[in-house]
Biopython code that builds the backbone (N, CA, C, O; Angstrom):
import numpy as np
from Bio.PDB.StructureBuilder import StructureBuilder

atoms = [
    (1, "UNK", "N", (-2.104, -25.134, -13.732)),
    (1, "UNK", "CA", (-0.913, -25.756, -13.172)),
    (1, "UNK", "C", (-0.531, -25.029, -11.885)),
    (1, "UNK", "O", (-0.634, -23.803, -11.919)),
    (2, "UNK", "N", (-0.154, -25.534, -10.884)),
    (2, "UNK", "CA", (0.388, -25.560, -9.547)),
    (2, "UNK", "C", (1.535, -25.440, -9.283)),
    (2, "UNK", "O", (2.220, -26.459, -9.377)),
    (3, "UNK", "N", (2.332, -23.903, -8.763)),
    (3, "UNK", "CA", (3.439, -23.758, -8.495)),
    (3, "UNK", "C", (3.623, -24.680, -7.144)),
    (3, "UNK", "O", (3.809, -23.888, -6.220)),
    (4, "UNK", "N", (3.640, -25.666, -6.788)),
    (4, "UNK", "CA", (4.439, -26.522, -5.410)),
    (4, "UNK", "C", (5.473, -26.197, -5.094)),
    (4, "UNK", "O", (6.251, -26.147, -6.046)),
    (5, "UNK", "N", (5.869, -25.945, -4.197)),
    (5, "UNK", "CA", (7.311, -25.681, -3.203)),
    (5, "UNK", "C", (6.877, -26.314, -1.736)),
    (5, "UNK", "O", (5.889, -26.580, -1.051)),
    (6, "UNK", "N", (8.509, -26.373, -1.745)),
    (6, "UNK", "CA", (8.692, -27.242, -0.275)),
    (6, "UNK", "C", (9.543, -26.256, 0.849)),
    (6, "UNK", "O", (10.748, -26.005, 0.827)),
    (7, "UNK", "N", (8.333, -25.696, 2.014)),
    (7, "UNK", "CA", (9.047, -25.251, 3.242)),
    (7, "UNK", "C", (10.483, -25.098, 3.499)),
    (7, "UNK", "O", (10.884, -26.202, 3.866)),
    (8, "UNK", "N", (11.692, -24.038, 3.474)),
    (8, "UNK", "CA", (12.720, -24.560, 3.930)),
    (8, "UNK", "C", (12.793, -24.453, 5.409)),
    (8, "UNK", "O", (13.866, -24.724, 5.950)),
    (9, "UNK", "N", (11.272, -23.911, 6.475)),
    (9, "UNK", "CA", (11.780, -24.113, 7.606)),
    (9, "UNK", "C", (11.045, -25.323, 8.282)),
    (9, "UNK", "O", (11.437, -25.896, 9.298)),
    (10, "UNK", "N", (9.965, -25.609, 7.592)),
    (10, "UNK", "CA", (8.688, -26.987, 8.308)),
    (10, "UNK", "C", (9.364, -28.301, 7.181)),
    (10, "UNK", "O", (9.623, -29.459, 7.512)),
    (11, "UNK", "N", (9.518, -27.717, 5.890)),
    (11, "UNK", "CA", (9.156, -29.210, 5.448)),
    (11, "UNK", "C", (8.124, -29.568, 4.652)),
    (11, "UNK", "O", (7.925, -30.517, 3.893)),
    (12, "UNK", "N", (7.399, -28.448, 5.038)),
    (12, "UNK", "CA", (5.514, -28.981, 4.257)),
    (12, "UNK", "C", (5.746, -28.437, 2.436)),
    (12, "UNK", "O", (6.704, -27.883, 1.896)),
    (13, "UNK", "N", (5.049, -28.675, 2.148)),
    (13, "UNK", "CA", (4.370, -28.591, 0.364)),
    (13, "UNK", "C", (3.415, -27.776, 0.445)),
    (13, "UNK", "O", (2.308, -28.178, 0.803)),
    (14, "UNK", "N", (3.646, -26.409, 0.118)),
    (14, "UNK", "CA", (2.235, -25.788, -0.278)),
    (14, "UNK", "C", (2.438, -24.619, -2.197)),
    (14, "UNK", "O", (3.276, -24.540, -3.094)),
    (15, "UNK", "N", (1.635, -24.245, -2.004)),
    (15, "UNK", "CA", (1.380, -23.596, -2.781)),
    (15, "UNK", "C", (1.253, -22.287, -3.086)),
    (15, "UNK", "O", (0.397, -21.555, -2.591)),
    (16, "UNK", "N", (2.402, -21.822, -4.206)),
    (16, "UNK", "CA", (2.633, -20.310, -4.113)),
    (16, "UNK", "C", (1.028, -19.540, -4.706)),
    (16, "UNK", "O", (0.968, -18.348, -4.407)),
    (17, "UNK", "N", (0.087, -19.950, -5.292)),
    (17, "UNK", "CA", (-0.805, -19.249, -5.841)),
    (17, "UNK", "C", (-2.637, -19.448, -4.248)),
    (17, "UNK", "O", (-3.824, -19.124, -4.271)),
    (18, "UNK", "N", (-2.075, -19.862, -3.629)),
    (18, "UNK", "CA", (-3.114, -20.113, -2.490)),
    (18, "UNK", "C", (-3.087, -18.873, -2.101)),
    (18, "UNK", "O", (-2.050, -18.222, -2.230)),
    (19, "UNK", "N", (-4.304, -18.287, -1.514)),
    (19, "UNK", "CA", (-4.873, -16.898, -1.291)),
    (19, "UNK", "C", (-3.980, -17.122, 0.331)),
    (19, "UNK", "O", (-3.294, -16.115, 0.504)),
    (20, "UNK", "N", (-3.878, -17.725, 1.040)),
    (20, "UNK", "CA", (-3.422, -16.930, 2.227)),
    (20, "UNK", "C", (-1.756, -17.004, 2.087)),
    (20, "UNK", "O", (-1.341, -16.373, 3.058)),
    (21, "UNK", "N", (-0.634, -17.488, 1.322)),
    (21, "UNK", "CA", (0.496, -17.205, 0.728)),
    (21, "UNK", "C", (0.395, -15.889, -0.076)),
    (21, "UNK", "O", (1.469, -15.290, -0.021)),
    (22, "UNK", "N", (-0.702, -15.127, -0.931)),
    (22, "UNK", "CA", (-0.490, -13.924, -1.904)),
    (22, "UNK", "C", (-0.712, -13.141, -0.254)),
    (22, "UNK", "O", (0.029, -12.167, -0.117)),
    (23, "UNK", "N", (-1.711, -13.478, 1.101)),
    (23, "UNK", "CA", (-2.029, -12.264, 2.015)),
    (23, "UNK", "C", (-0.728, -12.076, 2.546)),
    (23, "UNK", "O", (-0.086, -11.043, 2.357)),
    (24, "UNK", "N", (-0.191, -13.350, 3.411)),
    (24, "UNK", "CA", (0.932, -13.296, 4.305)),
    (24, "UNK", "C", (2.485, -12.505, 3.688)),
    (24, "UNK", "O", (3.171, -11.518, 3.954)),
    (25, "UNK", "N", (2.480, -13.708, 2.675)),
    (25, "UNK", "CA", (3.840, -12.522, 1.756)),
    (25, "UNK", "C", (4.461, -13.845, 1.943)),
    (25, "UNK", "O", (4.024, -14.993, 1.861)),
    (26, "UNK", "N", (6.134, -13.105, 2.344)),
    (26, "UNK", "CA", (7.572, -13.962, 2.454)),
    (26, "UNK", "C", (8.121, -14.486, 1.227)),
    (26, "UNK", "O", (7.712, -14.444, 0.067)),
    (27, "UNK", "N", (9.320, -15.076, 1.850)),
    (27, "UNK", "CA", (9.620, -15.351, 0.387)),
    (27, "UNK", "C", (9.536, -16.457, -0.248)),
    (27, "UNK", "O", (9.221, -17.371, 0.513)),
    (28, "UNK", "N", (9.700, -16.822, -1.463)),
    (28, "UNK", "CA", (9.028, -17.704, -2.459)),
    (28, "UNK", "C", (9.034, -19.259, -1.766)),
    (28, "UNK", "O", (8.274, -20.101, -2.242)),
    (29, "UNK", "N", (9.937, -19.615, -0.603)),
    (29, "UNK", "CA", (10.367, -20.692, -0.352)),
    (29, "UNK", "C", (10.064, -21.239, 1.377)),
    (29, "UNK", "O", (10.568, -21.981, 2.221)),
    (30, "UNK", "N", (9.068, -20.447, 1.229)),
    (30, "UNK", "CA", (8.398, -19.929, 2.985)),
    (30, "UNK", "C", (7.024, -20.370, 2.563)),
    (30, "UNK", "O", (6.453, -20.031, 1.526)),
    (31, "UNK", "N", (6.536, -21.223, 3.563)),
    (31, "UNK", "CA", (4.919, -21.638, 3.707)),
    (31, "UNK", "C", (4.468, -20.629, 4.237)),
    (31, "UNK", "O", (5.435, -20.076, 4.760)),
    (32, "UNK", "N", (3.486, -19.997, 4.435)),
    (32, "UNK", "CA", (2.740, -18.895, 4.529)),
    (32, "UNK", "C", (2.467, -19.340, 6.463)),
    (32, "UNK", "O", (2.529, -18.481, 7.342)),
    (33, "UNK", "N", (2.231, -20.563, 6.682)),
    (33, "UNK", "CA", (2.272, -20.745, 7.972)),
    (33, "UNK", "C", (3.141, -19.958, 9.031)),
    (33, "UNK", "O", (2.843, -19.374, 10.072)),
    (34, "UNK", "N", (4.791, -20.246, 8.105)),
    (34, "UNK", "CA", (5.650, -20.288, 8.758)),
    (34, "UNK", "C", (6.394, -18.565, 8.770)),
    (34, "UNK", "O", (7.232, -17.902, 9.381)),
    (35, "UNK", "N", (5.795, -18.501, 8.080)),
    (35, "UNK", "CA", (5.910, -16.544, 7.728)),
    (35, "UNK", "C", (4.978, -15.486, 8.801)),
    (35, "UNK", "O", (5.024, -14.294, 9.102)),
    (36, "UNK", "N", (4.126, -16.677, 9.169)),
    (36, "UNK", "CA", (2.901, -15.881, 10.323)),
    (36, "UNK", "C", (3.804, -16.423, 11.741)),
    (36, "UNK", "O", (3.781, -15.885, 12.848)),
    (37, "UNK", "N", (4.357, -17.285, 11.455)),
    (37, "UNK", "CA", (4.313, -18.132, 13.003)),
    (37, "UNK", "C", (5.623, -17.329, 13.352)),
    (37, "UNK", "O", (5.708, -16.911, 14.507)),
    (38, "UNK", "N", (6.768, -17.040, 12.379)),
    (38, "UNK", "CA", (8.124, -16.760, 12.483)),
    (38, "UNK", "C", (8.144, -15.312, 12.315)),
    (38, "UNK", "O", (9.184, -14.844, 12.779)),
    (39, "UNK", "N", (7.436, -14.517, 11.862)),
    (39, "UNK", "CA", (7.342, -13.109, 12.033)),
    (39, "UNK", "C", (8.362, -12.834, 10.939)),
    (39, "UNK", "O", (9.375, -12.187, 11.206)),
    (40, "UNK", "N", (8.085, -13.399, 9.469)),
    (40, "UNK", "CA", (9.217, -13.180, 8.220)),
    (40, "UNK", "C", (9.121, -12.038, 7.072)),
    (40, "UNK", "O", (9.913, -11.842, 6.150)),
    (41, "UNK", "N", (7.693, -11.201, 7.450)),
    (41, "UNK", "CA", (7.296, -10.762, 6.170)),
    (41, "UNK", "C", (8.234, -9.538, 6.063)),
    (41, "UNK", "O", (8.310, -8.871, 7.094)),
    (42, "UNK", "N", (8.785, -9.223, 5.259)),
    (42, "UNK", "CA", (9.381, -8.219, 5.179)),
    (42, "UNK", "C", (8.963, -6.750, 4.643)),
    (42, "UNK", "O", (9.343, -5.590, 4.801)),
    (43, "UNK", "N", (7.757, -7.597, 3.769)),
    (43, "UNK", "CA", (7.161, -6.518, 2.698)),
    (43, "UNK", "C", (6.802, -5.248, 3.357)),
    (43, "UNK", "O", (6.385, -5.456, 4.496)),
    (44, "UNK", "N", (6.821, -4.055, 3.039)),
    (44, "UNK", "CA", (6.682, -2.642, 3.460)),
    (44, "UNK", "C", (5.252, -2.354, 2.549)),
    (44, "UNK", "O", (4.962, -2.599, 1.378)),
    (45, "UNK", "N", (4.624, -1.809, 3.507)),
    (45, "UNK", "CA", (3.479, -1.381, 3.184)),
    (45, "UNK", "C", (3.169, 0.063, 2.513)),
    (45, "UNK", "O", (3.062, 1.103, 3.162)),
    (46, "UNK", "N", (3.052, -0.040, 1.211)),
    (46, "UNK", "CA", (3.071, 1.277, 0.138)),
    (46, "UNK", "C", (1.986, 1.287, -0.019)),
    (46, "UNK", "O", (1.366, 0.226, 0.050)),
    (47, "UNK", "N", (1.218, 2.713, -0.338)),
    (47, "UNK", "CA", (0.365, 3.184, -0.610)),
    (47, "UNK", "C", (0.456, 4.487, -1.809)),
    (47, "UNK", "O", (1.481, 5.166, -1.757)),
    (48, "UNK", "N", (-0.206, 4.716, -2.489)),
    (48, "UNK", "CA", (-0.473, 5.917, -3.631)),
    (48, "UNK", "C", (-1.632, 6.798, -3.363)),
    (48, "UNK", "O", (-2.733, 6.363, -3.024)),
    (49, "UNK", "N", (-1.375, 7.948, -3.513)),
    (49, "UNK", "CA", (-2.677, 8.628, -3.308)),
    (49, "UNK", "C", (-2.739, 9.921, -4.127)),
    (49, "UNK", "O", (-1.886, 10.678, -3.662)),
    (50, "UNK", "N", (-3.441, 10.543, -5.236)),
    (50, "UNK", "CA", (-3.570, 11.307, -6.023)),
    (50, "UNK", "C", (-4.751, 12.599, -5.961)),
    (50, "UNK", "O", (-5.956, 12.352, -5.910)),
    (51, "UNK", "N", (-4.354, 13.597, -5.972)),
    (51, "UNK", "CA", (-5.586, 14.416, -6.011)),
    (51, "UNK", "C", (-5.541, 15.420, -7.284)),
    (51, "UNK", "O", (-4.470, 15.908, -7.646)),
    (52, "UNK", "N", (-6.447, 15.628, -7.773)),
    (52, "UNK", "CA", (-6.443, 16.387, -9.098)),
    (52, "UNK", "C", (-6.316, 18.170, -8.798)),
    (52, "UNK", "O", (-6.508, 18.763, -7.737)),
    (53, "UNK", "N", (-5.971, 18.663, -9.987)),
    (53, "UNK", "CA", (-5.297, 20.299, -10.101)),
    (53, "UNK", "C", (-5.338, 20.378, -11.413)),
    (53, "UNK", "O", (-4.526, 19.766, -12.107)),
    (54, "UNK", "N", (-5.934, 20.858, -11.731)),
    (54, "UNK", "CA", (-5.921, 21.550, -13.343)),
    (54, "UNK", "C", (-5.584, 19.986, -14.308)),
    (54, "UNK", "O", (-6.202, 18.959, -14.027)),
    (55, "UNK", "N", (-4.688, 20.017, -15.274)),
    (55, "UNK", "CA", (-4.733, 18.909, -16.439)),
    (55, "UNK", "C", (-3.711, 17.770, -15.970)),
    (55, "UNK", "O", (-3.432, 16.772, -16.635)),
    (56, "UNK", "N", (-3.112, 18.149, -14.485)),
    (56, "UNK", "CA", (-2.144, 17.255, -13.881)),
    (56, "UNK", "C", (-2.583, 16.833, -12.491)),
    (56, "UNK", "O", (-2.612, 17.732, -11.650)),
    (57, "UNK", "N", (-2.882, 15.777, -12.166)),
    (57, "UNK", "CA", (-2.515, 15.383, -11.010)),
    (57, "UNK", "C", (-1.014, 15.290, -9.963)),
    (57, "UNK", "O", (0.200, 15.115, -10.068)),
    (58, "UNK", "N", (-2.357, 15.610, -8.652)),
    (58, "UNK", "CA", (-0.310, 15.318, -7.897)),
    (58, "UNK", "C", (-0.621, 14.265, -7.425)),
    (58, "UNK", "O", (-1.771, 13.835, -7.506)),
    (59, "UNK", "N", (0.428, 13.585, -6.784)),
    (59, "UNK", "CA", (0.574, 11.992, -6.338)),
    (59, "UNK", "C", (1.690, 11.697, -4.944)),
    (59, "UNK", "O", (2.894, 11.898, -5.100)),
    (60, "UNK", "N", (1.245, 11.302, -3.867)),
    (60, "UNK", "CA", (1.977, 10.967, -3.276)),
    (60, "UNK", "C", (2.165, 9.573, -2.822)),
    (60, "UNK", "O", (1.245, 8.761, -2.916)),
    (61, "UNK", "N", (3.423, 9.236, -2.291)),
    (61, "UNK", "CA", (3.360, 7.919, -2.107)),
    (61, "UNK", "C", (3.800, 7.827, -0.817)),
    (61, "UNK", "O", (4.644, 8.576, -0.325)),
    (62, "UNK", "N", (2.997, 6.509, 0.003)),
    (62, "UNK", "CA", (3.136, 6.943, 1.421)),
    (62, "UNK", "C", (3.610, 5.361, 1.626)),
    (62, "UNK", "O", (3.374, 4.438, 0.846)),
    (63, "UNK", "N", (4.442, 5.283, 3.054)),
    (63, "UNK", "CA", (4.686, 3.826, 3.987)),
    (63, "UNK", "C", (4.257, 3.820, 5.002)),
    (63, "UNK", "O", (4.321, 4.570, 5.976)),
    (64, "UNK", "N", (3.763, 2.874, 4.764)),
    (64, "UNK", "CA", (2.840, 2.896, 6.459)),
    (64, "UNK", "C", (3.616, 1.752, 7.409)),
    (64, "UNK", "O", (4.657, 1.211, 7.037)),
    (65, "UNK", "N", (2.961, 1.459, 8.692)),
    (65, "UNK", "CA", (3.848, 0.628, 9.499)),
    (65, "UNK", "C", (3.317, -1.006, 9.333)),
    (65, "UNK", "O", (3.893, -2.073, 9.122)),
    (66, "UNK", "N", (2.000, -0.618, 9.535)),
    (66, "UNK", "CA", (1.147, -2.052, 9.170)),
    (66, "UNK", "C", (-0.009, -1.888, 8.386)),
    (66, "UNK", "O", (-0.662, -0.853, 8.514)),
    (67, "UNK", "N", (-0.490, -3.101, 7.286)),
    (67, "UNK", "CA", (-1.507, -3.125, 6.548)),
    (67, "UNK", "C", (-2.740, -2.428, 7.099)),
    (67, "UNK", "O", (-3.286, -1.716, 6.256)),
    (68, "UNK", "N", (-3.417, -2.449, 8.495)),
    (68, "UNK", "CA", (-4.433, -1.834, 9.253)),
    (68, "UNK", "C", (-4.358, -0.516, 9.026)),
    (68, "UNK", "O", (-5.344, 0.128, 8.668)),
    (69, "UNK", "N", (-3.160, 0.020, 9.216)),
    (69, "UNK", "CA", (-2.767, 1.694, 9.375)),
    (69, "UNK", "C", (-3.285, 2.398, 7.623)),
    (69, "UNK", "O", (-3.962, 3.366, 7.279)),
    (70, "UNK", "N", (-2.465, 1.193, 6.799)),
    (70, "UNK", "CA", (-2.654, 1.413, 5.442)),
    (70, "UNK", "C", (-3.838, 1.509, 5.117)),
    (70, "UNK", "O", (-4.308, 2.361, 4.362)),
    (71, "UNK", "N", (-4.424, 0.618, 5.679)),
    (71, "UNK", "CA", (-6.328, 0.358, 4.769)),
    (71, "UNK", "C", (-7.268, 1.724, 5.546)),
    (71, "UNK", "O", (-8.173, 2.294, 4.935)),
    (72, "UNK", "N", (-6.754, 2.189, 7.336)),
    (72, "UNK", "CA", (-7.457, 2.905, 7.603)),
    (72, "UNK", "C", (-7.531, 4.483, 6.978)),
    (72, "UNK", "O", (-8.579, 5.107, 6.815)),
    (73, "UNK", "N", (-5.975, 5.045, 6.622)),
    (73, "UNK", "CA", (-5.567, 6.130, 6.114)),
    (73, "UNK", "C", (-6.712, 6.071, 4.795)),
    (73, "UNK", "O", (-7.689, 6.814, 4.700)),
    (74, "UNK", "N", (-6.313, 4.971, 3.797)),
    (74, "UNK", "CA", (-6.772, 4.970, 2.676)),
    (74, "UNK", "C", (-8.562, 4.989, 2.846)),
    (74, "UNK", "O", (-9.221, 5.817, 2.216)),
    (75, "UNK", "N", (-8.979, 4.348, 3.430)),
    (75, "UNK", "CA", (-10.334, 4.367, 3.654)),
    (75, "UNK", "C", (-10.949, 6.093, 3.993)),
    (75, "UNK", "O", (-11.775, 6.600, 3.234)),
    (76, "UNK", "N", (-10.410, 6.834, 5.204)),
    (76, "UNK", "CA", (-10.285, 8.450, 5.298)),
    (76, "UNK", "C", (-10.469, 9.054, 4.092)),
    (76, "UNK", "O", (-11.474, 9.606, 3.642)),
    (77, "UNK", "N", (-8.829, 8.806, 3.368)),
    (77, "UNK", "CA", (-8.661, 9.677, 2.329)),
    (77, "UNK", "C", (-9.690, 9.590, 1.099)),
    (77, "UNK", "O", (-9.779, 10.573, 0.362)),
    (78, "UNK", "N", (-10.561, 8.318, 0.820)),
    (78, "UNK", "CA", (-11.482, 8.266, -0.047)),
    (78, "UNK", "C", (-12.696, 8.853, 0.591)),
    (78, "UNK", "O", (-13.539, 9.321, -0.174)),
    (79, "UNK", "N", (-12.954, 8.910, 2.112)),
    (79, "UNK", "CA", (-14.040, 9.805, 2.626)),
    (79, "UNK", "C", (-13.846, 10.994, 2.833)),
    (79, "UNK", "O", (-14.650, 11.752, 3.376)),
    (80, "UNK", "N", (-12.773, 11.274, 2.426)),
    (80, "UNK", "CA", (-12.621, 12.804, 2.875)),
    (80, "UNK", "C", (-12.365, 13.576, 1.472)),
    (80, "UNK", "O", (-12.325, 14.790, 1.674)),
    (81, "UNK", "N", (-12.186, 13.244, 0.158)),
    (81, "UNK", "CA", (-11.699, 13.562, -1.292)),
    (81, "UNK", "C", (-12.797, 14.149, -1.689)),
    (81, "UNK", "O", (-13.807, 14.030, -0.996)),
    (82, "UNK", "N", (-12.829, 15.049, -3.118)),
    (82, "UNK", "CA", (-13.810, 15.315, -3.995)),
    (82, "UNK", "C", (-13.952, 16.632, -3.637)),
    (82, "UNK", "O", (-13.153, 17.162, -2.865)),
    (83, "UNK", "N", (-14.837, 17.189, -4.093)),
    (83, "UNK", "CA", (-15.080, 18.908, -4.757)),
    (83, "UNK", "C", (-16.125, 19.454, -3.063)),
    (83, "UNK", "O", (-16.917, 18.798, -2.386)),
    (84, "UNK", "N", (-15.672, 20.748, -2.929)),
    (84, "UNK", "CA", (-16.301, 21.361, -1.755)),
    (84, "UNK", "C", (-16.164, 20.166, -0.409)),
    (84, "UNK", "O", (-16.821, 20.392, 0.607)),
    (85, "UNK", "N", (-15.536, 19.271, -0.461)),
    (85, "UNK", "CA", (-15.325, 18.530, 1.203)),
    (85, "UNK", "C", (-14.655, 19.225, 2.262)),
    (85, "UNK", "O", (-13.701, 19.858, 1.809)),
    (86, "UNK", "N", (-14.712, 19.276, 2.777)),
    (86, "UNK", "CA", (-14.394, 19.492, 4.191)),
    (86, "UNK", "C", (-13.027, 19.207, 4.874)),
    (86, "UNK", "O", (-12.446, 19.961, 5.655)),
    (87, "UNK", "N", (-12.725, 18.317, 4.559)),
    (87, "UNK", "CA", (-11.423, 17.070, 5.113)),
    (87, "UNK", "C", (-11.675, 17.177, 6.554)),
    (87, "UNK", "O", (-11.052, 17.988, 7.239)),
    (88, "UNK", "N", (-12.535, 16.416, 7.027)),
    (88, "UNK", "CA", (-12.993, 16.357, 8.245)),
    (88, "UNK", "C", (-12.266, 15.184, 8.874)),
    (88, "UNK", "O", (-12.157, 14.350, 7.975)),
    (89, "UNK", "N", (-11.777, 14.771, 9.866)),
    (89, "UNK", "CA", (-11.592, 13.618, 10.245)),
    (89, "UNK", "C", (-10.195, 12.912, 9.886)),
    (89, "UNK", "O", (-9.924, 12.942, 8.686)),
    (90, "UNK", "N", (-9.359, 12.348, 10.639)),
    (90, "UNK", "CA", (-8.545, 11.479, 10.634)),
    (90, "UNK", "C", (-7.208, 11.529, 10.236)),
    (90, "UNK", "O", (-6.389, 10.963, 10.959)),
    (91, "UNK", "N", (-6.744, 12.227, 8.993)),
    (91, "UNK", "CA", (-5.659, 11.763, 7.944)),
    (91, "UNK", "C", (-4.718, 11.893, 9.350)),
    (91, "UNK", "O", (-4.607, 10.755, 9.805)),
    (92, "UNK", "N", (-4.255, 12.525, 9.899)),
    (92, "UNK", "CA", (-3.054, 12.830, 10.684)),
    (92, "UNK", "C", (-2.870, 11.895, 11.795)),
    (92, "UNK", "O", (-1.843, 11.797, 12.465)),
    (93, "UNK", "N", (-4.300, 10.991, 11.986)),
    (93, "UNK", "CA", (-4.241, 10.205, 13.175)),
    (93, "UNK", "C", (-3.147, 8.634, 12.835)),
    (93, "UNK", "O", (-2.776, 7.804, 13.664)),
    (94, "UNK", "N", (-2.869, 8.673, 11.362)),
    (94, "UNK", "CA", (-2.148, 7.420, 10.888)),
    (94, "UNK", "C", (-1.219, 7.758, 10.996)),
    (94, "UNK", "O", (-1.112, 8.971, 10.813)),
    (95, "UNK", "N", (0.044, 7.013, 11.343)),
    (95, "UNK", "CA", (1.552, 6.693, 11.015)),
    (95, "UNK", "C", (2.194, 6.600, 10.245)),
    (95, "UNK", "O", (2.724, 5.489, 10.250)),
    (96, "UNK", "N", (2.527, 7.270, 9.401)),
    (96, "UNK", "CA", (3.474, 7.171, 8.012)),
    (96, "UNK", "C", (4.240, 8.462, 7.284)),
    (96, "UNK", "O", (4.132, 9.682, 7.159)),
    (97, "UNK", "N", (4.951, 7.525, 6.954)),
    (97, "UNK", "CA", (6.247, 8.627, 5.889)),
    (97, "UNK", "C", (6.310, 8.448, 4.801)),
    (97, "UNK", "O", (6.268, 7.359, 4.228)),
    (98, "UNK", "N", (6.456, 9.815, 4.206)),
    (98, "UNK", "CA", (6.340, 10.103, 2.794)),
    (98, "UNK", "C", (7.524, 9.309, 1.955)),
    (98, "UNK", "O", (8.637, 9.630, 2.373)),
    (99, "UNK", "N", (7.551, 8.491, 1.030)),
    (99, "UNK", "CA", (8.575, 8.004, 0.601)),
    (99, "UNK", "C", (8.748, 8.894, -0.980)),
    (99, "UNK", "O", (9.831, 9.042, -1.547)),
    (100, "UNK", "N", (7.750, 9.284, -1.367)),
    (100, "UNK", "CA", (8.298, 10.638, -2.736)),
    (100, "UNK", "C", (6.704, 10.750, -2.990)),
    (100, "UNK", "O", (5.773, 10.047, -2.599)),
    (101, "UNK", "N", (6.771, 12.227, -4.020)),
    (101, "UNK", "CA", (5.759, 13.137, -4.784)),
    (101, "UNK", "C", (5.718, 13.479, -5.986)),
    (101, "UNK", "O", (6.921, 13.567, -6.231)),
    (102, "UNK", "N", (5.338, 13.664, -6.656)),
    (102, "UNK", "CA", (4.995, 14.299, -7.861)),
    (102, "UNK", "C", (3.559, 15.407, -7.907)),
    (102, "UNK", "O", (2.407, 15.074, -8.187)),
    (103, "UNK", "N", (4.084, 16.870, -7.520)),
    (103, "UNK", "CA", (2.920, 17.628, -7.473)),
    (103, "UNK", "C", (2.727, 18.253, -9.077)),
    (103, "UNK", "O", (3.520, 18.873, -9.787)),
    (104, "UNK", "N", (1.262, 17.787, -9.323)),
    (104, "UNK", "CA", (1.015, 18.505, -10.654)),
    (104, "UNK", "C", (1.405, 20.158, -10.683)),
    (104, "UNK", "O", (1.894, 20.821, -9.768)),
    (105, "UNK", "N", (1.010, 20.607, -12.089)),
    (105, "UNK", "CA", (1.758, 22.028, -12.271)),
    (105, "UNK", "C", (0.261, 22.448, -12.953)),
    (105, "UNK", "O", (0.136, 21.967, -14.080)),
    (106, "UNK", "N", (-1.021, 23.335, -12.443)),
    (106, "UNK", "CA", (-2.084, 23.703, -12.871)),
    (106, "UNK", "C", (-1.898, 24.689, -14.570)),
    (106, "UNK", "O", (-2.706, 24.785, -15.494)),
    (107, "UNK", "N", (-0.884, 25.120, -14.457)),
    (107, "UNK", "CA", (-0.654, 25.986, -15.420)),
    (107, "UNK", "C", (0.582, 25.221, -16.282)),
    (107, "UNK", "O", (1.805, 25.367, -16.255)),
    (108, "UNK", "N", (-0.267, 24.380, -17.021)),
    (108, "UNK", "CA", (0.324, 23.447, -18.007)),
    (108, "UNK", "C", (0.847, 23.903, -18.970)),
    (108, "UNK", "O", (1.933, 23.392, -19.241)),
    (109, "UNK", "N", (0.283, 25.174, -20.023)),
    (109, "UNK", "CA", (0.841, 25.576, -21.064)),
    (109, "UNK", "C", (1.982, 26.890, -20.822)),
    (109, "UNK", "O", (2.309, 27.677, -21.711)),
    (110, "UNK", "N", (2.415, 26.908, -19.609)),
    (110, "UNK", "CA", (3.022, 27.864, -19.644)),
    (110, "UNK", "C", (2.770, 29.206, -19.324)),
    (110, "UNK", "O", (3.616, 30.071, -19.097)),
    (111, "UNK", "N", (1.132, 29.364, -19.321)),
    (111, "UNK", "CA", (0.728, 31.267, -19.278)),
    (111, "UNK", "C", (0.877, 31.555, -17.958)),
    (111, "UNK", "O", (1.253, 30.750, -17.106)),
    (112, "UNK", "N", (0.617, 32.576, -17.797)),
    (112, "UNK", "CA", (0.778, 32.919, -16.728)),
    (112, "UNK", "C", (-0.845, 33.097, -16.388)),
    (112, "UNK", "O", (-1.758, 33.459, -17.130)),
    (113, "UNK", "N", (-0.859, 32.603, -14.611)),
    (113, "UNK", "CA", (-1.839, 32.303, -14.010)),
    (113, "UNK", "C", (-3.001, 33.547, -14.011)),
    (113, "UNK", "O", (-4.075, 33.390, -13.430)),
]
sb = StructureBuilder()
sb.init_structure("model")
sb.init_model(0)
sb.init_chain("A")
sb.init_seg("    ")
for serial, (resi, resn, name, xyz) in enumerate(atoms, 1):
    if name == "N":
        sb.init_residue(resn, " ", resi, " ")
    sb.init_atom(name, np.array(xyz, "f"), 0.0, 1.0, " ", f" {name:<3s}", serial, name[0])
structure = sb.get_structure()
């Protein structure tokens, strides 16, 4: 079954489950046309990113400015992750602010390190 809605700024009939309405965004009552053409999306571009430490991971969560910035950071950070790397390349060249963290705690049970 077919969620149908009708444009409140064209008029047209489209469809909330069509792949370029889930890319563009806007809101439920916005043709995806009219969200590209009118500059409506509001959505903020979040990202997650986790690196491991003992039995906890830490986690940060980042905003970026545009989806490009988002996919390029994230693309880096999966080439640059994992055991003995380097972190060669890029992370600092993207645009974004930290919106919160959760840094794991390596010394989970309490002993001392």
């Amino acid at each position: 079954m077919k969620n149908i809605k009708e444009c409140i700024h064209c008029g047209e009939e489209f469809s909330l489950h069509c792949p370029k309405k889930r890319r563009v965004g806007g809101k439920i009552n916005e043709c995806p046309d009219c969200v590209e053409e009118l500059g409506l999306e509001i959505k903020s571009r979040v990202r997650a990113f986790t690196t491991g430490d003992g039995k906890m991971s830490a986690m940060q969560i980042l905003r970026f400015e545009n989806e490009d910035d988002a996919d390029a950071y994230g693309k880096t950070w999966e080439a640059n992750r994992g055991w003995n790397n380097q972190r060669r390349g890029g992370l600092n060249n993207v645009a974004f602010s930290k919106v919160g963290e959760n840094i794991g705690n390596s010394n989970h049970k309490g002993k001392a390190s």
